[in-house]
DSSP file (Angstrom, degrees, kcal/mol; ACC not computed):
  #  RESIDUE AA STRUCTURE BP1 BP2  ACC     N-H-->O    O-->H-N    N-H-->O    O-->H-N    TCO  KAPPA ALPHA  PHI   PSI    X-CA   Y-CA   Z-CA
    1    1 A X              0   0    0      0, 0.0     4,-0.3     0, 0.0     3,-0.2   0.000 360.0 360.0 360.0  88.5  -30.1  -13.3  -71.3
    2    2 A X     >  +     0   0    0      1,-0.2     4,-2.5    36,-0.2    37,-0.1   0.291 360.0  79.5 -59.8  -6.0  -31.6  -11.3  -68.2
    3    3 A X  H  > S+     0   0    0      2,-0.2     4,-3.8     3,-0.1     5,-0.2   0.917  88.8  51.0 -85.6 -36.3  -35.0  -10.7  -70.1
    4    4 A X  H >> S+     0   0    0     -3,-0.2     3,-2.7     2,-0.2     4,-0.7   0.825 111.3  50.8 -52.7 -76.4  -36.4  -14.4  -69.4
    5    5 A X  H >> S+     0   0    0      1,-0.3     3,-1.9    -4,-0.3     4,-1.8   0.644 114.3  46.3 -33.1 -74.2  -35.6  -13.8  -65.6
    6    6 A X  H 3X S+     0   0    0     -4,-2.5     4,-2.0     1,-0.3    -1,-0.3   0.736 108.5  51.2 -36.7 -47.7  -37.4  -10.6  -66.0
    7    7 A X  H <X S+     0   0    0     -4,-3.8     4,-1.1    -3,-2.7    -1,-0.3   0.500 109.4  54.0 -58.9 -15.1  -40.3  -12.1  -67.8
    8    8 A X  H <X S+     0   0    0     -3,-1.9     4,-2.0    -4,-0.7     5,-0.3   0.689 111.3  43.4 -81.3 -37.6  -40.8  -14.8  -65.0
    9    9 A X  H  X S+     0   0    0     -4,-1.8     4,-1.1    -5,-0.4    -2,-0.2   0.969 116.2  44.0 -91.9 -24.5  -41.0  -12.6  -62.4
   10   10 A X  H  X S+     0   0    0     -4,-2.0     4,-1.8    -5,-0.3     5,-0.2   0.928 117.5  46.4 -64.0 -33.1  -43.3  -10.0  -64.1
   11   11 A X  H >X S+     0   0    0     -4,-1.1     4,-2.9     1,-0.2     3,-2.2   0.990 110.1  57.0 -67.4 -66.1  -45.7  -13.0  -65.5
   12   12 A X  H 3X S+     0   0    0     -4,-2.0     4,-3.1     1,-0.4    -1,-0.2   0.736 113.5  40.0 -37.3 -43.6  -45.4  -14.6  -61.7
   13   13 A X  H 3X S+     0   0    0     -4,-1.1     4,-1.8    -5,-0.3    -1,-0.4   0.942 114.8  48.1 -76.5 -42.9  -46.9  -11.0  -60.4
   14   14 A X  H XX S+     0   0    0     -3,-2.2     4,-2.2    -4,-1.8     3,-0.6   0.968 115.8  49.8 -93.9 -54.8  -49.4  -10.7  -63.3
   15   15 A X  H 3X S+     0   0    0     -4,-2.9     4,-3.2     1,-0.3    -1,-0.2   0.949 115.2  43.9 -52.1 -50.5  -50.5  -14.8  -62.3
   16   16 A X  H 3X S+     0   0    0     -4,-3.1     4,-0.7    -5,-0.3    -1,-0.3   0.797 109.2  48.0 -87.4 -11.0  -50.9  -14.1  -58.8
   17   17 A X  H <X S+     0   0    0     -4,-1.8     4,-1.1    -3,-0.6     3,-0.3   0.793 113.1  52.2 -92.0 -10.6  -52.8  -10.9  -58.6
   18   18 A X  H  < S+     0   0    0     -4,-2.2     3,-0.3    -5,-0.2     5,-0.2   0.919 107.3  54.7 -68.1 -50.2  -55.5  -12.3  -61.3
   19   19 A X  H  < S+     0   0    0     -4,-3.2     3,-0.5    -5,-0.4    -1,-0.2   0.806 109.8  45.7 -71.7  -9.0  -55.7  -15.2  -59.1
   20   20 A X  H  < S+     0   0    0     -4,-0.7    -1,-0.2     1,-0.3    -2,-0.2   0.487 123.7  34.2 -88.7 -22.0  -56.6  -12.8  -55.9
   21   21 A X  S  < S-     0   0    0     -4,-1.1     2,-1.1    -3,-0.3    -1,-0.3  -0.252 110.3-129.5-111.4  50.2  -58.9  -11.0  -57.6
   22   22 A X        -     0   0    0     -3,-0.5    -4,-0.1     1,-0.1    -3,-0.1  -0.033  29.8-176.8   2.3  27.3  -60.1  -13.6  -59.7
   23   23 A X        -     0   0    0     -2,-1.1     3,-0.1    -5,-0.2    -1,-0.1   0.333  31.7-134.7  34.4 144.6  -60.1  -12.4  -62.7
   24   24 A X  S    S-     0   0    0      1,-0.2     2,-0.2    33,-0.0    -2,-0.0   0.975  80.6 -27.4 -93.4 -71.4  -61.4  -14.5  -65.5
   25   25 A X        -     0   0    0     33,-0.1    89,-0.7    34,-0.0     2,-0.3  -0.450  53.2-118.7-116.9 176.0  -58.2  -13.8  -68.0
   26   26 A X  E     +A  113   0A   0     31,-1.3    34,-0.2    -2,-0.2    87,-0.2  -0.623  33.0 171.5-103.2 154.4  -55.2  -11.0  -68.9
   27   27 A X  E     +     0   0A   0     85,-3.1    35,-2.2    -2,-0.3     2,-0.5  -0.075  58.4  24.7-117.5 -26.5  -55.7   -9.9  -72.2
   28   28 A X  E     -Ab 112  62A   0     84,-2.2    84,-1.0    33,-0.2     2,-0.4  -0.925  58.1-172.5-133.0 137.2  -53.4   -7.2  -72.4
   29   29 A X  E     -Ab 111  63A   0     33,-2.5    35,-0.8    -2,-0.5     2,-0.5  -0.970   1.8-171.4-116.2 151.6  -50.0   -6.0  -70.7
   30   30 A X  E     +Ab 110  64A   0     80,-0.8    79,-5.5    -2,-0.4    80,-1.6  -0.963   4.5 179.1-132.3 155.3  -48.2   -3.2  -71.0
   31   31 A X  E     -Ab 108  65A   0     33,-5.9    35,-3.9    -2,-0.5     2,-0.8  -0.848  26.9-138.1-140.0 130.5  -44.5   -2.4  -69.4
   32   32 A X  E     -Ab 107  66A   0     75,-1.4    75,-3.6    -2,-0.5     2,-0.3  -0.778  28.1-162.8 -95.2 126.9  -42.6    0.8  -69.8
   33   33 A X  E     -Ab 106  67A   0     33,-2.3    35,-2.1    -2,-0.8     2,-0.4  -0.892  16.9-127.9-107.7 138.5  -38.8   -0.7  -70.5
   34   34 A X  E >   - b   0  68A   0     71,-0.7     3,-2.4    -2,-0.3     4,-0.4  -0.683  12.8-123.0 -97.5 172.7  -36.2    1.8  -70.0
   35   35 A X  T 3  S+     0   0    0     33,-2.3    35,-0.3    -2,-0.4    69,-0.2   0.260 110.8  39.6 -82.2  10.3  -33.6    2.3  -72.8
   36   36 A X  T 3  S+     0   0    0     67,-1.9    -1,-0.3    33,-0.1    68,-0.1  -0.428  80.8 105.0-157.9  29.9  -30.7    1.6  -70.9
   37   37 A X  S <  S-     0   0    0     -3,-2.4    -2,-0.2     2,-0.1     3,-0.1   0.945  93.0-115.8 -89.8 -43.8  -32.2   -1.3  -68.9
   38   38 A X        +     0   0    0     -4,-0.4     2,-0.2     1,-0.3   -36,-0.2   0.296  69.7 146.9 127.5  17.2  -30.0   -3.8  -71.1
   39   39 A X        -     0   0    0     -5,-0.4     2,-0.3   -37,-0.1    -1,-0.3  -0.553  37.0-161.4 -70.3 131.7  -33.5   -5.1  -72.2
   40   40 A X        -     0   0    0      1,-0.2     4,-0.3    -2,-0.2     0, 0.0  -0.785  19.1-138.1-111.2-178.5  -32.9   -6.2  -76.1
   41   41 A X  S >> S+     0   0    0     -2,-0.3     4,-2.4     2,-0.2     3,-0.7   0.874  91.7  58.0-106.6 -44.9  -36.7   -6.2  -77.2
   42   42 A X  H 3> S+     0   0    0      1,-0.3     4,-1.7     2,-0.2    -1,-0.1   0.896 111.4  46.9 -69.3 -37.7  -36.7   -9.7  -79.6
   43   43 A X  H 34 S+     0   0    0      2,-0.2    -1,-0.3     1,-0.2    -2,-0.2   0.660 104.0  56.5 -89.5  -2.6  -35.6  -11.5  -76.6
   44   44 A X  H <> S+     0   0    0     -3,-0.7     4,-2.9    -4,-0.3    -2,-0.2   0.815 110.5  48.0 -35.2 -62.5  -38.0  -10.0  -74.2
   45   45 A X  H >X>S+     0   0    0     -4,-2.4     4,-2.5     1,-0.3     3,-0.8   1.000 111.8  50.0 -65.0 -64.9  -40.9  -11.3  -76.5
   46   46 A X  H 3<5S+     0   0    0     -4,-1.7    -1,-0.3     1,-0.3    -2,-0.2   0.559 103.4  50.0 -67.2  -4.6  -39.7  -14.2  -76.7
   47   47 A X  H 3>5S+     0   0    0      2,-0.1     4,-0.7     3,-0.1    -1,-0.3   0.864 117.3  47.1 -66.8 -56.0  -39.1  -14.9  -73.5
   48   48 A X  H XX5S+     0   0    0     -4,-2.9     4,-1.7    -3,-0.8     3,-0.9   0.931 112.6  50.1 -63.5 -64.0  -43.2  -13.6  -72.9
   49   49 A X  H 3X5S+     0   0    0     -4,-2.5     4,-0.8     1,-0.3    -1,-0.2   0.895 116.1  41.4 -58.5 -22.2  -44.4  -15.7  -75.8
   50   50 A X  H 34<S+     0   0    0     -5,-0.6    -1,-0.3     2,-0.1    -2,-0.3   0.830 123.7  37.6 -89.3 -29.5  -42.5  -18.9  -74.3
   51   51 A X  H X< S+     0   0    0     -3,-0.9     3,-2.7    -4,-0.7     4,-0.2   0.903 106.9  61.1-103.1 -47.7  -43.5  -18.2  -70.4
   52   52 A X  H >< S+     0   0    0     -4,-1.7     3,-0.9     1,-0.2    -1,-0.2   0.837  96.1  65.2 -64.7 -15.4  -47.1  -16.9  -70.9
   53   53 A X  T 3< S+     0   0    0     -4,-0.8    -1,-0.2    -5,-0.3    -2,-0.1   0.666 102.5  53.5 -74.2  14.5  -48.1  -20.7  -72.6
   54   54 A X  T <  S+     0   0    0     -3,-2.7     2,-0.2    -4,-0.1    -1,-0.2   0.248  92.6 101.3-112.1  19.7  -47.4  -21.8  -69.5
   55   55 A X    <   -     0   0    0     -3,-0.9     4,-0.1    -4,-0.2    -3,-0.0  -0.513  63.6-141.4-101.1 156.6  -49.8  -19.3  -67.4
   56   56 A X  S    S+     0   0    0     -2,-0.2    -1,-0.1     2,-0.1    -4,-0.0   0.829 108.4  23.5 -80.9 -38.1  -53.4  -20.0  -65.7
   57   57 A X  S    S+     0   0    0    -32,-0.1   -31,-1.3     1,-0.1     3,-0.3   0.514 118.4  51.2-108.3 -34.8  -54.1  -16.3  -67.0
   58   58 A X    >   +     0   0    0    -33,-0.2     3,-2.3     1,-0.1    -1,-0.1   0.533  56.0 119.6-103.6 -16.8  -52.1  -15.3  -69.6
   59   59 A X  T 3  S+     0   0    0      1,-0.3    -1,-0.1    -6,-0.1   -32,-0.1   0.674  91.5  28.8 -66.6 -36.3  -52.2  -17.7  -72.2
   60   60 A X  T 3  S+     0   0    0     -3,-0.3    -1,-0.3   -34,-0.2    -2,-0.1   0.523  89.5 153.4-111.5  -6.6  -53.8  -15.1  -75.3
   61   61 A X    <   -     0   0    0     -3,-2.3     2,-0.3   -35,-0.1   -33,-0.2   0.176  37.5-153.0   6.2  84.6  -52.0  -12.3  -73.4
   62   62 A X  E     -b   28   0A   0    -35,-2.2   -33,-2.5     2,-0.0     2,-0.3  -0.792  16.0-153.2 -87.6 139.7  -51.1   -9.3  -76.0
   63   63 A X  E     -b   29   0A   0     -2,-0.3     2,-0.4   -35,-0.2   -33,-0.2  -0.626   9.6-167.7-101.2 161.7  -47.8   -7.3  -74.6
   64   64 A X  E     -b   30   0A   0    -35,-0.8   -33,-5.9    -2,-0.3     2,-0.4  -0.835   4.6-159.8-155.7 118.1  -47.1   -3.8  -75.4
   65   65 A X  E     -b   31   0A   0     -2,-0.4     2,-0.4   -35,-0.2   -33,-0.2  -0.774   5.0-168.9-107.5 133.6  -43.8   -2.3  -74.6
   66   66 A X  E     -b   32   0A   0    -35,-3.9   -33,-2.3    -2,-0.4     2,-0.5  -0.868  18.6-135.2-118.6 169.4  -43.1    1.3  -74.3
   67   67 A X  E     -b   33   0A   0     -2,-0.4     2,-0.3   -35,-0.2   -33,-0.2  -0.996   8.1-150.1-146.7 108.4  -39.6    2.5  -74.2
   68   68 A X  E     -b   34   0A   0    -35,-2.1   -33,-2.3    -2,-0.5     2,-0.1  -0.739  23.0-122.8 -69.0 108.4  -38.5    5.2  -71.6
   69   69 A X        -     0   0    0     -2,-0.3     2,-1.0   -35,-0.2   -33,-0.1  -0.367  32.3-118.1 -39.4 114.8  -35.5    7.6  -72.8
   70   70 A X        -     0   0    0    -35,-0.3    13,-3.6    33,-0.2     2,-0.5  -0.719  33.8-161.4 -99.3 137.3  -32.7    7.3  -70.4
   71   71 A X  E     -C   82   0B   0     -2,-1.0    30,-7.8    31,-0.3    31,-1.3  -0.848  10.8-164.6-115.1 118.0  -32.1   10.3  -68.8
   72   72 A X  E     -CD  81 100B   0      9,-0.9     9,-1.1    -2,-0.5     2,-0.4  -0.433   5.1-153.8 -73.2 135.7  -29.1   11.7  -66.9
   73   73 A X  E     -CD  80  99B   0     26,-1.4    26,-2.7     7,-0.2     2,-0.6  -0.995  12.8-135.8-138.8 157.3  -28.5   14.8  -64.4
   74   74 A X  E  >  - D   0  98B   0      5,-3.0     4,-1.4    -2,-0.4    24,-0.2  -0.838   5.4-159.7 -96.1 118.9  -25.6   16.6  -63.7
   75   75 A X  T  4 S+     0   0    0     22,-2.2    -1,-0.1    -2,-0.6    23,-0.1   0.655  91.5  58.2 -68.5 -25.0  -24.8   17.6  -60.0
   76   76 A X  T  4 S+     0   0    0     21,-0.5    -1,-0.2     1,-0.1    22,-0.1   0.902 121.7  10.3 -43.9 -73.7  -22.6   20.2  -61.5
   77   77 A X  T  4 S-     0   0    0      2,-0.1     2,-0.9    18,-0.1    -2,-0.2   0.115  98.0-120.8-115.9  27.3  -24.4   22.5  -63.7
   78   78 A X     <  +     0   0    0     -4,-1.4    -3,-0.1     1,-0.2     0, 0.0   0.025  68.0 129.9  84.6 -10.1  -27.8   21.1  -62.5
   79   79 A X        -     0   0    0     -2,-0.9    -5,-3.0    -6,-0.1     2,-0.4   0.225  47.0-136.1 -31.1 150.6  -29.0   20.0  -66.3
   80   80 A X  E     +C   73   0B   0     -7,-0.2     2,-0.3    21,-0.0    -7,-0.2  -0.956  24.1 170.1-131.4 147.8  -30.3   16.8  -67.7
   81   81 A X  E     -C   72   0B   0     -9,-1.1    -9,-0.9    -2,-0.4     2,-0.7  -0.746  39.0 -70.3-142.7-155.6  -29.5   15.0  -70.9
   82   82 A X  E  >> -C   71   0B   0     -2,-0.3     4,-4.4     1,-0.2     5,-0.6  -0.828  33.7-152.8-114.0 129.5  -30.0   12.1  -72.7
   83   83 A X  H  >5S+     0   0    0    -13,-3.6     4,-3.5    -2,-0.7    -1,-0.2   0.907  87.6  44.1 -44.4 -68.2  -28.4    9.4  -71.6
   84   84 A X  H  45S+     0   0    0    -14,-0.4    -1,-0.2     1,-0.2   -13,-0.1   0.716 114.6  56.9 -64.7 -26.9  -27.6    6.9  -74.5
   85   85 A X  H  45S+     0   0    0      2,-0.1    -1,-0.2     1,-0.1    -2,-0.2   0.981 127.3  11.1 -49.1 -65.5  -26.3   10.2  -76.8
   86   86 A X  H  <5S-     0   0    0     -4,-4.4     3,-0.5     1,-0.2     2,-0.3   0.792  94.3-152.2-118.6 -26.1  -23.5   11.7  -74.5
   87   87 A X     << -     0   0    0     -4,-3.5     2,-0.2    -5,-0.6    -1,-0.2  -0.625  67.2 -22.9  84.5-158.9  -23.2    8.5  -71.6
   88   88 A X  S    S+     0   0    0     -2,-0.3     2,-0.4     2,-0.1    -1,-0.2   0.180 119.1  86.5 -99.6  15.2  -21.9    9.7  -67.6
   89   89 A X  S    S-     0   0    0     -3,-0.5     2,-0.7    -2,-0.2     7,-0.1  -0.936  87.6-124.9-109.6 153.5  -20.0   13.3  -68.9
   90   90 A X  B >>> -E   95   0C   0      5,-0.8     4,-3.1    -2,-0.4     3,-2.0  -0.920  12.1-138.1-115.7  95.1  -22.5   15.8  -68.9
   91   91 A X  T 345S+     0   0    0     -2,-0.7    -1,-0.1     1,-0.3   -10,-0.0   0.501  93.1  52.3 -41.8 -32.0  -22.6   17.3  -72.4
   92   92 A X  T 345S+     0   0    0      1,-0.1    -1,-0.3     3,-0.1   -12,-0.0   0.868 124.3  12.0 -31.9 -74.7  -22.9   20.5  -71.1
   93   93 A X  T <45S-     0   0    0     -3,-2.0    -2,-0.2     2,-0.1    -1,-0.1   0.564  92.7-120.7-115.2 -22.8  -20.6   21.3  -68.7
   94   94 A X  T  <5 +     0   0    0     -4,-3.1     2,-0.3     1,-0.2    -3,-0.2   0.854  62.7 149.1  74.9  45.0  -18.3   18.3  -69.4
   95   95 A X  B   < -E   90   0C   0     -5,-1.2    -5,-0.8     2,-0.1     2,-0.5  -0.799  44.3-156.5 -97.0 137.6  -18.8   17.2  -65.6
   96   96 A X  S    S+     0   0    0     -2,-0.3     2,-0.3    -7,-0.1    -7,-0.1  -0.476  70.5 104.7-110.7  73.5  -18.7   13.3  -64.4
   97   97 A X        +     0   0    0     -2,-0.5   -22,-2.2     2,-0.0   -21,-0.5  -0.844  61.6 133.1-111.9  89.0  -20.8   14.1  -61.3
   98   98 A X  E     +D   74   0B   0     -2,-0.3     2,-0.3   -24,-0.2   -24,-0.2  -0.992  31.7 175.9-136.9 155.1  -24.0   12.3  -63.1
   99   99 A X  E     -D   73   0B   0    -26,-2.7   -26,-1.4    -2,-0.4     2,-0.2  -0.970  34.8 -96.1-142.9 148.4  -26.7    9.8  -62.3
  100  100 A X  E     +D   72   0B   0     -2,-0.3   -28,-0.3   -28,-0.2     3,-0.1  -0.551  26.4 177.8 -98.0 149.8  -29.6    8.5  -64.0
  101  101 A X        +     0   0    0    -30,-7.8     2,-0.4    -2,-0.2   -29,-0.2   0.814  65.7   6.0-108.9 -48.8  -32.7    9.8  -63.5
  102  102 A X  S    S+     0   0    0    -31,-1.3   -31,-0.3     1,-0.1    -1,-0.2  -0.902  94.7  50.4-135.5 155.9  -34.7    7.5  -66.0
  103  103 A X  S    S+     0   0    0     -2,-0.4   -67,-1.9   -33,-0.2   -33,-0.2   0.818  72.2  99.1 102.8   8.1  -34.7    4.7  -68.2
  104  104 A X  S    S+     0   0    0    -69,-0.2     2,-0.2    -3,-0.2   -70,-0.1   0.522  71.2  99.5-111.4  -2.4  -33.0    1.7  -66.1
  105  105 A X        -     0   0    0    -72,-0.1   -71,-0.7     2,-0.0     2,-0.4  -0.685  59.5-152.2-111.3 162.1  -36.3    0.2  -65.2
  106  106 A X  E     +A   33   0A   0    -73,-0.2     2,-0.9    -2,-0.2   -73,-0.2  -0.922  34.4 174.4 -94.0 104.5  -39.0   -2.5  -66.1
  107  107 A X  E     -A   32   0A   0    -75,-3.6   -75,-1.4    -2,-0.4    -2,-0.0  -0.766  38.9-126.2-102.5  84.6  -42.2   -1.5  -65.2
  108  108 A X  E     +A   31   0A   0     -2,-0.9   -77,-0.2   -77,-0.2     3,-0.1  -0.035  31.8 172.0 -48.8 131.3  -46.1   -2.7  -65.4
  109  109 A X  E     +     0   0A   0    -79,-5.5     2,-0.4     1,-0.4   -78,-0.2   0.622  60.8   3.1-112.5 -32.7  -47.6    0.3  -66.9
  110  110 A X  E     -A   30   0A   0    -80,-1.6   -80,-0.8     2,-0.0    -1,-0.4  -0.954  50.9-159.3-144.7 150.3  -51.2   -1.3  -67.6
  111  111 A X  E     -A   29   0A   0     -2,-0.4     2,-0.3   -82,-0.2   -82,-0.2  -0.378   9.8-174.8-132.2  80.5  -53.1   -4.4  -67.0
  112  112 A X  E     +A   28   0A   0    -84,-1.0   -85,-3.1    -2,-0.1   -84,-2.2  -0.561  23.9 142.1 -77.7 103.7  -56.1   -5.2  -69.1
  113  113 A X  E      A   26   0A   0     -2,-0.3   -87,-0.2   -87,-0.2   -86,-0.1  -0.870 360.0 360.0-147.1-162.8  -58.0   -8.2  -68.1
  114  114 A X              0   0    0    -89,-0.7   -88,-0.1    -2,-0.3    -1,-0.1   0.563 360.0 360.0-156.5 360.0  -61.7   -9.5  -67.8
């Protein structure tokens, strides 16, 4: 389960820039996941509900996760597709010169605090 690990280190970032800018609270995050980060979503949250009672900052925290389409191109016929449909041959052209373009990362998209 990679998602706690993730959640540690994102709450860790979130904890220490609130405490450098003082910041009274978080109340809201948001994190663009990508579909092909290996993030499953119920154990994300629950990783975040379990780590943020343990924050200076975070404690009433609401998350909000958006989910990024992973997306593929082909070095071949110069195209993009979607990743999790057709997977490293390039529906197209039926080439395996591909890499992904989007959709493998965890990202802070927002921070909402007061």
């Amino acid at each position: 389960m990679h998602e706690l690990g993730i959640v540690v280190h994102v709450v860790n970032q979130i904890e220490k820039l609130a405490k450098e800018k003082n910041v009274k609270q978080v109340i809201e995050l948001t994190l663009e996941v990508g579909e092909v980060s290996g993030v499953v979503k119920e154990y994300f949250v629950d990783a975040f509900e379990w780590s943020k009672k343990r924050t200076e900052y975070m404690k009433d925290c609401k998350l909000n996760l958006i989910f990024i389409q992973g997306i593929s191109y082909c070095e071949d016929c110069k195209e993009t597709y979607p990743t999790t449909k057709y997977g490293k041959e390039c529906p197209k052209c039926g080439g395996g010169h591909t890499y992904l373009v989007t959709g493998r990362d965890v990202m802070i998209r927002d921070v909402k605090v007061i």
